[in-house]
C-alpha positions in Angstrom: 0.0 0.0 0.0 1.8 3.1 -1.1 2.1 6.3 1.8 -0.9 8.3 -0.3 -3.5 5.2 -0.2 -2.1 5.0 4.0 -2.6 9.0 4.4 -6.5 8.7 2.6 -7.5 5.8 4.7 -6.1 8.1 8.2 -7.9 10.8 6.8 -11.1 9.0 6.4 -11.1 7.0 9.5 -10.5 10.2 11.1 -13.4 12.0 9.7 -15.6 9.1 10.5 -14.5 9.7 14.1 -15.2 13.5 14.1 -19.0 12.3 12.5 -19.3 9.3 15.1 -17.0 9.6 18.0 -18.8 6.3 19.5 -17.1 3.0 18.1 -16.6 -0.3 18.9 -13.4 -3.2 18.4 -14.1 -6.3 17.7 -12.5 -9.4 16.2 -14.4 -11.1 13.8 -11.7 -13.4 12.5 -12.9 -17.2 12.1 -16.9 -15.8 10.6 -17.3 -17.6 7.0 -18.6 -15.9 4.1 -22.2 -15.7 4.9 -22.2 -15.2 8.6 -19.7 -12.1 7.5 -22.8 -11.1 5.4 -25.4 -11.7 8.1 -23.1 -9.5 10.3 -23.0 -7.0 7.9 -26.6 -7.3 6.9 -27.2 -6.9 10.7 -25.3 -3.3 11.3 -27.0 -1.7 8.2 -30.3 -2.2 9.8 -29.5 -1.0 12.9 -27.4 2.0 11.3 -23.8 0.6 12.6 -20.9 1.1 9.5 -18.9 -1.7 10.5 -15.2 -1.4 9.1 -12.3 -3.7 8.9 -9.0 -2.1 9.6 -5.6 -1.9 9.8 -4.4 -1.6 13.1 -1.5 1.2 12.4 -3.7 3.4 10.7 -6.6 3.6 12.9 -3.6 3.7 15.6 -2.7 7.5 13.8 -6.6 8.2 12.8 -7.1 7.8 17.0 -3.6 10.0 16.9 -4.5 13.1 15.1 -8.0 13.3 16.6 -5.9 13.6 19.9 -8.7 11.8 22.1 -6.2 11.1 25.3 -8.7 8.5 26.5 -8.6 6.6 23.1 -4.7 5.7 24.1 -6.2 3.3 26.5 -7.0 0.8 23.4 -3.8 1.1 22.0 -2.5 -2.4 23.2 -5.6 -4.0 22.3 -4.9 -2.8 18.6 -3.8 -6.2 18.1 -4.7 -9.0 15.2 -7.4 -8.6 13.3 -9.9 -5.7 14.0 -13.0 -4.6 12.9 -15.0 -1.1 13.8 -18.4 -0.8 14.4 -19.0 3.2 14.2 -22.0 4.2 15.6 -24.9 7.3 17.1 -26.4 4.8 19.2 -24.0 4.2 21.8 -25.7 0.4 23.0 -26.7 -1.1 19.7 -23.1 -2.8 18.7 -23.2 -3.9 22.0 -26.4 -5.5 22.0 -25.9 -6.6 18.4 -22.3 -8.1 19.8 -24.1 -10.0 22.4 -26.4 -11.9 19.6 -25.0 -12.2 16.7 -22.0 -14.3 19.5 -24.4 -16.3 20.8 -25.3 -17.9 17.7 -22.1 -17.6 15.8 -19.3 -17.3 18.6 -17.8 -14.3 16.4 -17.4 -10.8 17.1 -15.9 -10.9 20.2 -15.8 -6.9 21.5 -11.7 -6.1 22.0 -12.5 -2.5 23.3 -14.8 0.3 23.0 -14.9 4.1 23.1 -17.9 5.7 24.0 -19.5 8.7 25.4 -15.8 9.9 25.7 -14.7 7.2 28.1 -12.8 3.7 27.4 -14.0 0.2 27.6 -11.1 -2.5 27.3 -11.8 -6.2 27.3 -15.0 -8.6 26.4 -15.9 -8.5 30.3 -17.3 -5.0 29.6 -19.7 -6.6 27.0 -22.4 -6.3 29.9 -22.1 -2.9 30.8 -21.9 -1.2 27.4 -25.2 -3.0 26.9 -26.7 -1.1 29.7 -25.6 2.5 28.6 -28.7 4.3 27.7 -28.9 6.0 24.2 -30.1 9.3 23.9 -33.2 8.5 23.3 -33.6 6.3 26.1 -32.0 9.3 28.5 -35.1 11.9 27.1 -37.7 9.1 27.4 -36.6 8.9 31.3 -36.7 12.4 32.0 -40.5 12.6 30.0 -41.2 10.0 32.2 -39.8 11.5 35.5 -41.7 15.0 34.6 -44.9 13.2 33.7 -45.1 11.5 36.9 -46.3 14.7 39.3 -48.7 15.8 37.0 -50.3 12.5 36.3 -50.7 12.2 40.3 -52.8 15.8 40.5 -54.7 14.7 37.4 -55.8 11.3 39.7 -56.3 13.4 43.0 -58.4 16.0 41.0 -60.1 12.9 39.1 -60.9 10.6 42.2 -63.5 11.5 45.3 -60.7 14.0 46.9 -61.3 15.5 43.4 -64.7 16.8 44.5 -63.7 18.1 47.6 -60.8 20.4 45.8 -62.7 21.4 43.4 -65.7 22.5 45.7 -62.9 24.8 47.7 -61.8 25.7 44.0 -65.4 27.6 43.7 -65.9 27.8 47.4 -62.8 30.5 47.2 -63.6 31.6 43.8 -67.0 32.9 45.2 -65.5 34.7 48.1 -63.5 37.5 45.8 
């Protein structure tokens, strides 16, 4: 591979990185032809680019973005590596978790997400639990909603009578 095809491949894992700053390691060595598909088939619908890579250059891609926490993959950059860029920050690991079930392959090397680290398969489970975005507003909806649904059953049950005939009681005095 001649040093212009080297410096294009840096420059485009690192503005892949800039885009989606949430990626995932994993070694999928050892999956035939058609599970390699499935796999494949399997990120597109759940909007994950998975890339296969050499480790050097995503080594300088992680580099020149100057993420200081990234430098704790670094010795996991090891054998073959695949990334799995994505927005939502659980899905490769939850698509990690299935797709190894049936197939024994990916096997998550590392992650970096939500600006923190993740080395080693053992952190399979608690990747998984890290909430997307979505998931974060659909908790604090929930948390808001909760006050005003109680009212809305005081004011609805029998206590709902009484308040609302103080309501009018006090309304009548002015």
């Amino acid at each position: 591979m001649r040093k212009e095809e080297k410096t294009q491949i840096i420059e485009s894992l690192a503005a892949q990185l800039t885009n989606t700053p949430n990626f995932y390691l994993t070694d999928i060595s050892g999956l035939n032809a058609e599970n390699t598909a499935k796999l494949r088939r399997a990120c597109f619908e759940k909007e994950i680019k998975l890339v296969v890579v050499k480790n050097t250059l995503l080594r300088k891609a992680l580099e020149q973005k100057g993420l200081n926490e990234a430098q704790l993959l670094f010795p996991i950059l090891e054998g073959p590596s695949a990334v799995m860029f994505t927005e939502n920050v659980n899905a490769p690991a939850k698509l990690i978790k299935e797709f190894g079930k049936q197939y024994g392959k990916p096997v998550l090397k590392g992650a970096f997400v939500q600006e923190c680290a993740y080395v080693g398969a053992n952190q399979l489970d608690a990747l998984i639990s890290i909430k997307s975005r979505e998931e974060l507003i659909g908790d604090i909806i929930g948390l808001l909603q909760s006050p005003v649904k109680n009212v809305i059953s005081a004011l609805e049950s029998n206590a709902g009578g009484k308040v609302a005939g103080i309501v009018k009681t006090l309304s009548e005095k002015e």
